[in-house]
N, C-alpha and C positions, 0 to 999 in steps of 0.2 A: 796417483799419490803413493807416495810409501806408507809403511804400515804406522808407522809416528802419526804422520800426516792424518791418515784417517778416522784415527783414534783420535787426534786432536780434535777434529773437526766436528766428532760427534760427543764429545764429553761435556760438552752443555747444553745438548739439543734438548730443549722439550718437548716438543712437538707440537704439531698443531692443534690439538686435542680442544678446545674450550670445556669444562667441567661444567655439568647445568647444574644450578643455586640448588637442583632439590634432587640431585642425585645420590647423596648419601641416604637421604631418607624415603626416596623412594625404591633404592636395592637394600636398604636393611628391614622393608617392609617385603619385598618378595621374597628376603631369607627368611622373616616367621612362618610364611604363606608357603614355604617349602615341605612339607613335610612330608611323606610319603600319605598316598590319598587312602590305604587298605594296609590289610597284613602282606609285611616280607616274607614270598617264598622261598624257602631256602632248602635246596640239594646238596647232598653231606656227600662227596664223592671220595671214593673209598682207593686211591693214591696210596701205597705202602712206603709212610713215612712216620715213624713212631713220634715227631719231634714238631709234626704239624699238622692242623686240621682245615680241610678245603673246603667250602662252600662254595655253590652258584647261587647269585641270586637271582630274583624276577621283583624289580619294588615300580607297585603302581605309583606315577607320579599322578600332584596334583589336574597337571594339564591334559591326563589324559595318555600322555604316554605312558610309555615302560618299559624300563629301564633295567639293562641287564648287568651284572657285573661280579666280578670275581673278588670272593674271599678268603684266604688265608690268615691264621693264628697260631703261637705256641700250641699245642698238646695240651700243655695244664693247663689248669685253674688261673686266671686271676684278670686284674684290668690291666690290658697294654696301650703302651703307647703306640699310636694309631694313625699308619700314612693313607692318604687321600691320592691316589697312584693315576694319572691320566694319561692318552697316547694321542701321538697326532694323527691327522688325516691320511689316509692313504694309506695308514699301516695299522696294522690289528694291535690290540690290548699285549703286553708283555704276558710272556709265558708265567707258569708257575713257578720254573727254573729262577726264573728270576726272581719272584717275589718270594725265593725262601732267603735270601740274603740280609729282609731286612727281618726274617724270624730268627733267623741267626743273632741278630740283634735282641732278641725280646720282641720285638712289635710286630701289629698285626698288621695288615695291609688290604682295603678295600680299593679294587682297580675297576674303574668305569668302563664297558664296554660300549663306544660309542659308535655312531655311523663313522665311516670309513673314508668315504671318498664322495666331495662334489662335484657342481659341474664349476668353471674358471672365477671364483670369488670374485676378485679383480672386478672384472666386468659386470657381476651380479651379486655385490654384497648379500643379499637378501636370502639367496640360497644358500646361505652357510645357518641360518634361523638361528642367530647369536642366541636371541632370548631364550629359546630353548633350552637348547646348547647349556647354558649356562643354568639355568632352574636345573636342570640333570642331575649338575656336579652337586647343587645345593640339597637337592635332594635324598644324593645317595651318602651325603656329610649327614646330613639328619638320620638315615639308616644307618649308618655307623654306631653316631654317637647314643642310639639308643639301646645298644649291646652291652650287655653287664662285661665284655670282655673288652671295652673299650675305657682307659682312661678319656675323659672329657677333655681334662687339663692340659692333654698332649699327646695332641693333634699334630701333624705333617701334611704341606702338600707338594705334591712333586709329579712333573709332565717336562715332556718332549714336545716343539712344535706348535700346536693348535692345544694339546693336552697343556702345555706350559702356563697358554693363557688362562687356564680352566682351574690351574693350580693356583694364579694370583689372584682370579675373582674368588677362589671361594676362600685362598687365605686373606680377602680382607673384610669377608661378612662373618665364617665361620666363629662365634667363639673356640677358644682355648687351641687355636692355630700356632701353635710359637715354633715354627719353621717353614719356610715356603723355598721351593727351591725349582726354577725353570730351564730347558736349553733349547736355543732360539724360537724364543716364545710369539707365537701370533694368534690372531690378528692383533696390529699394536700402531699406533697414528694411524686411524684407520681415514681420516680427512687426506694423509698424502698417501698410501696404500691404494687407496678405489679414487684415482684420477675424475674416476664419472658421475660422483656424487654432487648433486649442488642444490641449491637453495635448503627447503625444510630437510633436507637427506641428510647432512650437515650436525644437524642438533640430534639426529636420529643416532648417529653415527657416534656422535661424543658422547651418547647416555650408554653406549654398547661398547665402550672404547677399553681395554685391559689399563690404556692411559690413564683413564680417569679412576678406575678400581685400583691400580698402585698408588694411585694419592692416599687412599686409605687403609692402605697396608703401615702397618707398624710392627709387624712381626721379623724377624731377620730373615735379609733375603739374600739369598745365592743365584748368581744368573750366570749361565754360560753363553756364550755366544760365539758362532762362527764366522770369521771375519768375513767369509767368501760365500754367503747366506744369500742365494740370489730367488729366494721362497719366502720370509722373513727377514724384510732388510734388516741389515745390523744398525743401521740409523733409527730405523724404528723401535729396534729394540733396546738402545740407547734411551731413546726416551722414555719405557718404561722404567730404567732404573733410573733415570733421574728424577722421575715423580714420588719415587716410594719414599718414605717418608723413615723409617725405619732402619736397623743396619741392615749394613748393602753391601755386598762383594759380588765384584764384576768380573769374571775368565772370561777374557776372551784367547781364542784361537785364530791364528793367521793362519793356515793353513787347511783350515775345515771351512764345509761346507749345513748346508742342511742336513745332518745325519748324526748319527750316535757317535759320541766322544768316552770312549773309554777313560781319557783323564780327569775328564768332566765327573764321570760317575764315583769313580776313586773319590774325588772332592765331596763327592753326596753324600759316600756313607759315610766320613768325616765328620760333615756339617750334621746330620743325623745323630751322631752319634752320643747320646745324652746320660 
């Protein structure tokens, strides 16, 4: 198809997704149940940069895990507004290089450092441990937002990838999220994704679906996408922004693939910029 064509073809896909009747209020019950389960460790690491201050963190989750991740903030005093930063699979957490651009902005930025790499999802949903996964992100929103250096009110979240999806689930539990912004987000229709799913796998699959978490998004959403996404279909990703419910701006790119789009970014710290 040409590139008209395939845009056409996907600009009203929903997806397979079916929504279960008690899924808003059973994931707005695991976001109270997120909290961190003890005190946030926190390592002040001593970077000579007068204009920002770095932490590591270590936050017990409730499940037992824990959960590492990087923090940066202005220097000064006061509440910032505060992005929720996630990375995909297979590739490490963004430098700190990076996360001074949105201090450059004023705001702070908490980046989840997640497991890295699985074994072929596709084949074995289940090792990708969505619910995990996803408490994590809830969890380290909850460590954020209990920092005197965090505005509440405004919140960001923002991922590449696997991290993309991790930016829509929590922008659509997190209170005071009023941006979310993804590039090519997965997992997404995860019913036509994982070919090998069938009977009760099916409903298991729609309650863990980033599908059914953009129904409940109402914050403004930015989504990129790469036409030539052969990791994240773009059809799939298609149907997360046709679910979201909220405003919506769609990039797509013809000529990328699964990987970092520097125009894409340009667009972020735009859509950010408050």
């Amino acid at each position: 198809m040409t590139i008209a064509e395939q845009k056409a073809a996907c600009e009203t896909y929903q997806g397979m997704t079916e929504i279960p009747t008690d899924f808003e209020a059973v994931w707005r019950g695991r976001w109270a149940k997120a909290a961190p389960a003890g005190e946030v460790l926190v390592e002040r690491l001593p970077f000579q940069n007068a204009q920002a201050a770095y932490q590591q963190w270590s936050v017990p989750a409730p499940n037992g895990r824990e959960i590492r991740a990087r923090y940066i903030r202005p220097a000064r005093e006061g509440a910032f507004p505060t992005v929720l930063m996630f990375h995909d699979l297979g590739r490490g957490v963004r430098g700190w290089h990076h996360m001074t651009r949105f201090v450059a902005l004023g705001y702070a930025v908490a980046a989840l450092e997640n497991q890295t790499s699985v074994a072929d999802w596709r084949r074995d949903w289940a090792a990708l441990s969505l619910e995990d996964r996803y408490l994590d992100a809830l969890t380290l929103a909850h460590a954020a937002i209990g920092l005197s250096s965090t505005d509440p009110a405004r919140l960001m979240t923002w991922g590449e990838g696997f991290g993309g999806g991790l930016a829509i689930v929590a922008a659509s539990l997190v209170p005071g999220v009023i941006r979310c912004a993804a590039l090519n987000p997965l997992p997404g229709d995860l019913r036509a994704m994982c070919d090998g799913a069938v009977g009760t796998d099916r409903a298991v699959l729609d309650g863990l679906d980033p599908v059914s978490f953009a129904a409940l998004l109402t914050c403004p959403l930015l989504l990129g996408t790469g036409l030539l996404d052969q990791t994240a279909s773009p059809k799939c990703q298609y149907a997360i922004f046709n679910r979201a419910r909220g405003p919506k701006t769609h990039l797509v790119y013809p000529k990328y693939e699964h990987e970092r789009i520097n125009f894409f970014e340009n667009e972020l710290l735009k859509f950010f910029h408050i």
